[in-house]
C-alpha positions in Angstrom: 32.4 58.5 13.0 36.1 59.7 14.6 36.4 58.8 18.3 39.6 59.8 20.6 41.8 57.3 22.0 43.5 57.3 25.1 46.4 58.6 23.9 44.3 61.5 22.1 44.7 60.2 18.4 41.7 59.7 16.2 39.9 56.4 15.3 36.9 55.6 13.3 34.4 54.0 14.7 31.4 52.5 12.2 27.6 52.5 13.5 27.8 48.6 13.8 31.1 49.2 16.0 29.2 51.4 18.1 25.9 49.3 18.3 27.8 46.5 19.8 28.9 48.7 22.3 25.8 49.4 23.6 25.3 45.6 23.1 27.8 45.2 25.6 27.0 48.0 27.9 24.0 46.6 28.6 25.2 42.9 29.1 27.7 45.1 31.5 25.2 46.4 33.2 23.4 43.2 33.5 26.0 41.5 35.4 26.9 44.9 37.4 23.5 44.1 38.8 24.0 40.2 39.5 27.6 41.3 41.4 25.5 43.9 43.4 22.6 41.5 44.3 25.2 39.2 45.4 27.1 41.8 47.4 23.8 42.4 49.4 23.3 38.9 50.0 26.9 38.2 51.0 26.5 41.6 53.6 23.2 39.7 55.1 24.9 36.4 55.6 28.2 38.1 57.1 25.5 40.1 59.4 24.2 37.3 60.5 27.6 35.5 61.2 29.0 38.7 63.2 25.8 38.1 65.1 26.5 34.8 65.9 30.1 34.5 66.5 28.9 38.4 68.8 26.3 36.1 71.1 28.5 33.0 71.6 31.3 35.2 72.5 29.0 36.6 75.0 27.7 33.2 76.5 31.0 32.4 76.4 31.8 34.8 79.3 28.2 33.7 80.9 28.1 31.1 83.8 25.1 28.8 83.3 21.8 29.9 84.1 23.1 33.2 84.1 20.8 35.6 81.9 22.3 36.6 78.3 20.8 39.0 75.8 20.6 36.8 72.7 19.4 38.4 68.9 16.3 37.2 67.6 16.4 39.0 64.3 15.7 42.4 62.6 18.1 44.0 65.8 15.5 42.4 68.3 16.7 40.8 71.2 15.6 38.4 74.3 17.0 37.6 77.9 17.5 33.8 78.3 18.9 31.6 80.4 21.5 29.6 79.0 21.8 26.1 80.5 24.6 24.6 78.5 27.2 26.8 77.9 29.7 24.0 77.1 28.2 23.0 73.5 26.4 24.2 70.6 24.8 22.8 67.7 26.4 24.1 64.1 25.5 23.9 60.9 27.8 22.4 58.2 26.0 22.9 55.8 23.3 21.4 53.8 20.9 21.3 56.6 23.3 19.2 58.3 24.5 19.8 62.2 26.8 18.9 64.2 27.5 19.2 67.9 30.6 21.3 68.9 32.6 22.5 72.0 31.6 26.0 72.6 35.4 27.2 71.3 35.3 25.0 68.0 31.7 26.4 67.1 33.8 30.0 67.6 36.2 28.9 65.3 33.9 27.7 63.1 32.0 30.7 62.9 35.3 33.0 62.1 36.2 30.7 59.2 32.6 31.1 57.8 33.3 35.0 58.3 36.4 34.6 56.9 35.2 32.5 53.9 32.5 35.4 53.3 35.1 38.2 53.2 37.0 36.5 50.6 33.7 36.4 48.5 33.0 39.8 48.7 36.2 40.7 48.3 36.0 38.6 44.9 32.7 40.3 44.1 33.4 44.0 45.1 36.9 43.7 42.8 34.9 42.1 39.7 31.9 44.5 40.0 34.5 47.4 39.7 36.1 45.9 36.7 32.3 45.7 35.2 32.2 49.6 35.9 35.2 50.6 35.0 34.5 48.6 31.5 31.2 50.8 31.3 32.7 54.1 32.1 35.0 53.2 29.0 32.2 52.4 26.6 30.9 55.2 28.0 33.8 57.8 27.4 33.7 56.5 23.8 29.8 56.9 23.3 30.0 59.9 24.4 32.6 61.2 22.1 30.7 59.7 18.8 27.3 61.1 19.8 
């Protein structure tokens, strides 16, 4: 089988050459599935931390006792009183908390968003790589077939 290059010139390609290509399409697209699942769970997790950092921002312009609209999930939200607007309870991780001034539980919060950006970012660049490697074996299935 003759298959174009890049550059346009002719190369033979041998049915074992082209059946680990579609060997290694499918691994591609194996992984291009693992990047996206992990891209949608990434997108939840920074959801919820824009939600977060959102409503402590917000009691952090609240007096206490004053009424705040806090999220309870799926967009849903409550009125509640808010007694101690001083501190907050964060997690570190691991189901482990920690009690924080109401400013370091911000910060905390923006370097968790930050730290989730960065992932993404990571995820989104190698996911395209994964494509872009498919559209190639693709160009040169398609030009054997």
């Amino acid at each position: 089988m003759i298959v174009l290059t890049k550059d346009n010139t002719s190369q033979k390609i041998s049915q074992d050459e082209l059946n680990n290509l579609l060997q290694v399409a499918q691994q591609l697209e194996q992984q291009a599935s693992r990047y996206n699942q992990q891209i949608e769970i990434l997108n939840g997790y920074y959801n919820e931390i824009h939600s977060a950092e959102q409503t402590l921002s917000e009691i952090e312009k609240s007096e206490e006792n004053q009424n705040v609209l806090v999220p309870i999930g799926a967009g849903n939200f409550i009125y509640a009183s808010v007694k101690d607007t001083k501190n907050v309870i964060v997690t570190i991780g691991a189901g482990i908390h920690n009690e924080k001034s109401l400013p370091d539980a911000i910060e905390v919060i923006k370097k968790k968003k930050t730290e989730v950006e960065n992932q993404l970012t990571q995820i989104k660049s190698s996911y395209n790589e994964v494509i872009e490697r498919l559209r190639e074996i693709d160009r040169v299935v398609k030009t054997v077939m």
